[in-house]
C-alpha positions as CSV (number, residue, x, y, z in Angstrom):
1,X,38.4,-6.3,39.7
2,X,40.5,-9.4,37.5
3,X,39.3,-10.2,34.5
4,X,37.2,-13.1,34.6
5,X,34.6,-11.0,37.1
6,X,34.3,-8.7,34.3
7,X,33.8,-11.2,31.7
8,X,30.9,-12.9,34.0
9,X,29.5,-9.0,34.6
10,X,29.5,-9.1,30.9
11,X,27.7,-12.2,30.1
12,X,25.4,-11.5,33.1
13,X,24.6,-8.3,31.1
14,X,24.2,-9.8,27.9
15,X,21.6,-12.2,29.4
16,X,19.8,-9.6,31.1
17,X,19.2,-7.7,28.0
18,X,18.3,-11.1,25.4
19,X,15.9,-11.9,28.4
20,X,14.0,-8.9,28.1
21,X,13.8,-8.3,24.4
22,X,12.4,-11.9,24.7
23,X,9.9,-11.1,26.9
24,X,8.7,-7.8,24.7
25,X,9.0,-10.1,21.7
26,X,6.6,-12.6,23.7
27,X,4.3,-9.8,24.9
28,X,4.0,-8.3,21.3
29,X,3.1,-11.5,20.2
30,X,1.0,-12.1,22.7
31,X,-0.9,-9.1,22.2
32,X,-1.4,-9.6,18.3
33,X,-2.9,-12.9,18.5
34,X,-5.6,-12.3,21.7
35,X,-6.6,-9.3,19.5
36,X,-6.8,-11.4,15.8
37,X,-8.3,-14.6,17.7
38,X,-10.7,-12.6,19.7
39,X,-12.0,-10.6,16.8
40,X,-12.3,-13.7,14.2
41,X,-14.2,-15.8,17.3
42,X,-16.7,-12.7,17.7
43,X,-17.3,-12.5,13.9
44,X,-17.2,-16.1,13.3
45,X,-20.0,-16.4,16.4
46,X,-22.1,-13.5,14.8
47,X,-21.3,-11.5,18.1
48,X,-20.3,-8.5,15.5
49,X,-21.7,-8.4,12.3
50,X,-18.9,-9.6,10.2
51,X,-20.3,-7.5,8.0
52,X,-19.4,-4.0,9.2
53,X,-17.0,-5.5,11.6
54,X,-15.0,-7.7,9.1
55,X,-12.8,-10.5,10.0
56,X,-9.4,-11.9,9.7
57,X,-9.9,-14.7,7.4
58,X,-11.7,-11.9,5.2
59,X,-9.1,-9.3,5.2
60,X,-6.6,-12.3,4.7
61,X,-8.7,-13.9,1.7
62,X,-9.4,-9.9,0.5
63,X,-5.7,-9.2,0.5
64,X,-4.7,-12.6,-1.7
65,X,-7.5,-11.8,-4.4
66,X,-5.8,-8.7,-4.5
67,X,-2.1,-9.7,-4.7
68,X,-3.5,-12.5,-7.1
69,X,-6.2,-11.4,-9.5
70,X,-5.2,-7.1,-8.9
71,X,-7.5,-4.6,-8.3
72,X,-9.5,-2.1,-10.3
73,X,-7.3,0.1,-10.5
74,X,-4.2,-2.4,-12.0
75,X,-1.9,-4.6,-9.8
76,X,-1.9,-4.2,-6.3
77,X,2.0,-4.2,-6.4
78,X,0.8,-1.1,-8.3
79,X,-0.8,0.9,-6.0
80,X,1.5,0.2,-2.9
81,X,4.6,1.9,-4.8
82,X,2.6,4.5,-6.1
83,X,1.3,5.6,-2.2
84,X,5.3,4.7,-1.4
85,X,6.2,6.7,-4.5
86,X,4.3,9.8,-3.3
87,X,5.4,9.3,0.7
88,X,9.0,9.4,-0.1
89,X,8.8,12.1,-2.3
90,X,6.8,14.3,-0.1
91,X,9.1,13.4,3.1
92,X,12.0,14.1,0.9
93,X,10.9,17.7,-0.1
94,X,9.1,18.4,3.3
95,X,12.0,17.6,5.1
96,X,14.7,19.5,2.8
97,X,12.3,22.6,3.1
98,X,11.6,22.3,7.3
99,X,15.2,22.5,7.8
100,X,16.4,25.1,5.7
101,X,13.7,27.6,6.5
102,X,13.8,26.1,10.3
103,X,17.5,27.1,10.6
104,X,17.3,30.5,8.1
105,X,14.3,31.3,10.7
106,X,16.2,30.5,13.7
107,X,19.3,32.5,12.7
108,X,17.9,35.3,11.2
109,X,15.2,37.1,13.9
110,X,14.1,39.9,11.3
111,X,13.0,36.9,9.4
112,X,11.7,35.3,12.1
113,X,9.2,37.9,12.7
114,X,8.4,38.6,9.6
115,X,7.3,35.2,8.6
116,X,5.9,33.8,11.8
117,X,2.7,34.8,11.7
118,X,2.1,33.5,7.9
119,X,3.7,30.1,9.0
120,X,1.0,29.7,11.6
121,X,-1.8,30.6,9.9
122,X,-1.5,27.9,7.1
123,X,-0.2,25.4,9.5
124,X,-3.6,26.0,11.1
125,X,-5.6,25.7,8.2
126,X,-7.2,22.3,7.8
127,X,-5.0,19.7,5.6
128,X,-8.4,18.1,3.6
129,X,-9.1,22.3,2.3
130,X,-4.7,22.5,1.2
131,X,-5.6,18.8,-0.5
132,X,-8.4,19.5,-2.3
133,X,-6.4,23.4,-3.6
134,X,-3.7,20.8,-4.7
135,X,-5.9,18.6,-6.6
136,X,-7.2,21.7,-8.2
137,X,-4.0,23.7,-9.1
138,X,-2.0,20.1,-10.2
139,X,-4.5,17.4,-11.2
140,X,-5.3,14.2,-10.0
141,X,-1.7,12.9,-10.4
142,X,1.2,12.3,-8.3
143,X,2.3,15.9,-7.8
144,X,-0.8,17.0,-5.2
145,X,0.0,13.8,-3.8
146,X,3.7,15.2,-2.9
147,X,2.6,18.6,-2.2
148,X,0.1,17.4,0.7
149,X,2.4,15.1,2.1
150,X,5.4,17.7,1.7
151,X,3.2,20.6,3.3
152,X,2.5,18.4,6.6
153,X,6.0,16.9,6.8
154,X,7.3,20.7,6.5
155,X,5.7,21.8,9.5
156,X,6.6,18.9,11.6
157,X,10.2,19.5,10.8
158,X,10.1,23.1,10.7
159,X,8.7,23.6,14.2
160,X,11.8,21.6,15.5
161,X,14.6,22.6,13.8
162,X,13.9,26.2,14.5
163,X,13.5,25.2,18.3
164,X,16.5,23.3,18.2
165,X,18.6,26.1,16.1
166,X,17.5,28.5,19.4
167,X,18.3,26.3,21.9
168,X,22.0,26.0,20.3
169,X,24.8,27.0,23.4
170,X,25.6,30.5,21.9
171,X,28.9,30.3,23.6
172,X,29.9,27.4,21.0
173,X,29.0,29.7,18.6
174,X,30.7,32.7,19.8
175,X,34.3,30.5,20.0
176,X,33.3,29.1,16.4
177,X,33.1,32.9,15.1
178,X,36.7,34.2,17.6
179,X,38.2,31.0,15.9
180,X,37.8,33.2,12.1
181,X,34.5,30.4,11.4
182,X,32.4,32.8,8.8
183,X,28.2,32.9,9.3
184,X,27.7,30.0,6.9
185,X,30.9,27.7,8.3
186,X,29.3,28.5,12.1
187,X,26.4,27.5,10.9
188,X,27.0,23.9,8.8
189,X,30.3,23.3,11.7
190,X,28.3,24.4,14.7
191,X,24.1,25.1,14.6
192,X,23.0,21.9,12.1
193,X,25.2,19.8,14.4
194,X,23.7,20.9,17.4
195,X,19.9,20.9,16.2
196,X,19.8,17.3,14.8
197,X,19.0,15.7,17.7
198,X,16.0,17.9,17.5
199,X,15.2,17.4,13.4
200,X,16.1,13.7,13.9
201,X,13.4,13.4,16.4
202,X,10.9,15.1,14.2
203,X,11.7,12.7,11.3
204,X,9.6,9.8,13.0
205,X,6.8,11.6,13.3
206,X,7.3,13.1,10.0
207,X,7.8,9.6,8.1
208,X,3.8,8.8,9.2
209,X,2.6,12.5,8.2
210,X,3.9,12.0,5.0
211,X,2.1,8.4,4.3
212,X,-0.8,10.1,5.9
213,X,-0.7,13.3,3.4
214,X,-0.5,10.5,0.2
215,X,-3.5,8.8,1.7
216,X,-5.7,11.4,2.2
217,X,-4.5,13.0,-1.4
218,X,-5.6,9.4,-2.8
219,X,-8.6,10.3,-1.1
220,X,-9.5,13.4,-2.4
221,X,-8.8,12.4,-5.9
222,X,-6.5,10.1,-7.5
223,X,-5.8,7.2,-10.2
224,X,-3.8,4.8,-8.3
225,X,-3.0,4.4,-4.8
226,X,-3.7,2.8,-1.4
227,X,-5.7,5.9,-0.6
228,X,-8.0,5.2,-3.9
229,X,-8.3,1.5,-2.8
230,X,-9.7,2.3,0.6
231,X,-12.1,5.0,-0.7
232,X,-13.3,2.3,-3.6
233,X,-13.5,-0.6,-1.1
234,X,-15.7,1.7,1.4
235,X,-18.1,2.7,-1.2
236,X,-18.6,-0.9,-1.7
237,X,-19.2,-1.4,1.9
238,X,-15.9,-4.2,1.8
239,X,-15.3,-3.5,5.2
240,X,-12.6,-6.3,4.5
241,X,-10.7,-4.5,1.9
242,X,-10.5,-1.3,3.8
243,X,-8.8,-3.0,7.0
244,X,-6.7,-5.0,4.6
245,X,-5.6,-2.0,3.0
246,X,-5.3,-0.3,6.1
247,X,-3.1,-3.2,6.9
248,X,-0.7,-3.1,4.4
249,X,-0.2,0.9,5.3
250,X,0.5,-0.2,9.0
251,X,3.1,-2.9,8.0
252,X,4.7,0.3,5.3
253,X,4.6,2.3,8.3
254,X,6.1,-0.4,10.3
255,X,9.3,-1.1,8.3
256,X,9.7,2.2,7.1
257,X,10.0,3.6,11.6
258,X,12.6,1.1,11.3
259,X,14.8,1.7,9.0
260,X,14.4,5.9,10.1
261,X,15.6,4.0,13.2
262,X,19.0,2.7,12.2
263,X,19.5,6.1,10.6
264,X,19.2,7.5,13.5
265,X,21.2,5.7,15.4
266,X,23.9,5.9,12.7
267,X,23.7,9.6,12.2
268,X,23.6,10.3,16.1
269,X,26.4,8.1,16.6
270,X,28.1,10.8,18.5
271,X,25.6,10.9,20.7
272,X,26.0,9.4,24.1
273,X,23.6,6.7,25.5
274,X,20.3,8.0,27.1
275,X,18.9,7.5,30.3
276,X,16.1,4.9,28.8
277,X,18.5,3.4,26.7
278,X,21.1,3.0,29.5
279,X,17.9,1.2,32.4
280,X,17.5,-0.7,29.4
281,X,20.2,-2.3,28.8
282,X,20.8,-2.7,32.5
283,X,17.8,-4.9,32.6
């Protein structure tokens, strides 16, 4: 094949994929403004109560007073880094924790058994009951905040990385320890390698169980915070400030997937293209 067919194979490509990230682009777009325009043309009508139903305009107007004049509580700058604050912190320690005891766990089977059934049975226990004991044992500040969204991250990431520490090719491992490797270089060199595809995985759904743990903590029992907003606004019956609040959470949620996305993609470098990926770009 000379050159020039490959180059038009390339371009070809190229188009192929622009075309259809434009098209998602368009549809996502799409879909945003039938669901805004529909909902402000039923409230506007009275079709829903705009009341109980709320409206764009009103969560738009909410959210300026808010940005503009604050909020009970202090600036509203205020209570978005403090729920970001507690999110991060409780991802960060969650995280740390799932994998270490995910991979002592996995390489360890006296500890395995020993610990299993204790991990279950708090991982079963309602989050809103381990919330309020936090609130209890550390106050209405930002360390129960931490601890609820660490607890639900842990398990997320737990659960993985000991499921991907099993499913590790013990034959890698074997050559690793022939080789001289000691238990802790076979493990860094060879099982943490191996599982990250696994942990990686988990961190996506762990980055939304740790804004969810500083929400409902807010909830429970707080002095600043998203969480506290939303509860404040609902006892009001601002059906407006709760979606806008709600709002700002989905857009944190939003920007924080993608940068856990380029992470991803930097830290699985390695890793080659997947079957989705590869019809994808083939479009």
């Amino acid at each position: 094949m000379s050159d020039s067919s490959e180059d038009a194979i390339s371009r070809a490509a190229r188009k192929r994929v622009q075309r259809y990230r434009r098209t998602v682009l368009a549809g996502q777009i799409g879909t945003f403004v039938s669901i805004v325009g529909t909902w402000q043309i039923l409230s506007f009508y009275k079709i829903i109560d705009p009341f109980f139903a709320g409206s764009p305009v009103g969560i738009v107007l909410r959210l300026a007073d808010w940005f503009t004049h604050g909020t009970a509580y202090g600036s509203f700058w205020l209570q978005i880094w403090v729920t970001m604050e507690e999110s991060l912190l409780g991802f960060a320690v969650g995280v740390l924790s799932g994998v270490v005891f995910g991979v002592l766990l996995g390489e360890i089977p006296l500890l395995s058994d020993i610990l299993t059934p204790y991990i279950k049975m708090v991982n079963a226990l309602p989050r809103i009951v381990l919330g309020s004991i936090f609130v209890i044992w550390l106050g209405l500040g930002l360390s129960s905040k931490v601890m609820l969204a660490a607890v639900l991250v842990f398990f997320v990431v737990f659960f993985n990385a000991y499921q991907g520490v099993k499913s590790v090719d013990r034959n890698l491992v074997a050559h690793a320890r022939i080789l001289g490797a000691s238990r802790i270089g076979v493990v860094w060199h060879v099982v943490v390698p191996s599982a990250m595809t696994w942990i990686i995985a988990s961190l996506h759904v762990a980055l939304g169980f740790s804004i969810i743990g500083a929400i409902v903590g807010e909830f429970l029992g707080a002095q600043h915070g998203l969480g506290l907003v939303i509860s404040t606004a609902q006892n009001s019956f601002d059906t407006n400030g709760v979606f806008g609040a709600m709002l700002v959470i989905g857009i944190i949620a939003i920007s924080a997937e993608a940068l856990m996305g380029l992470a991803e993609k930097r830290l699985l470098a390695w890793r080659p293209p997947t079957a989705t990926e590869g019809g994808r770009a083939g479009i």
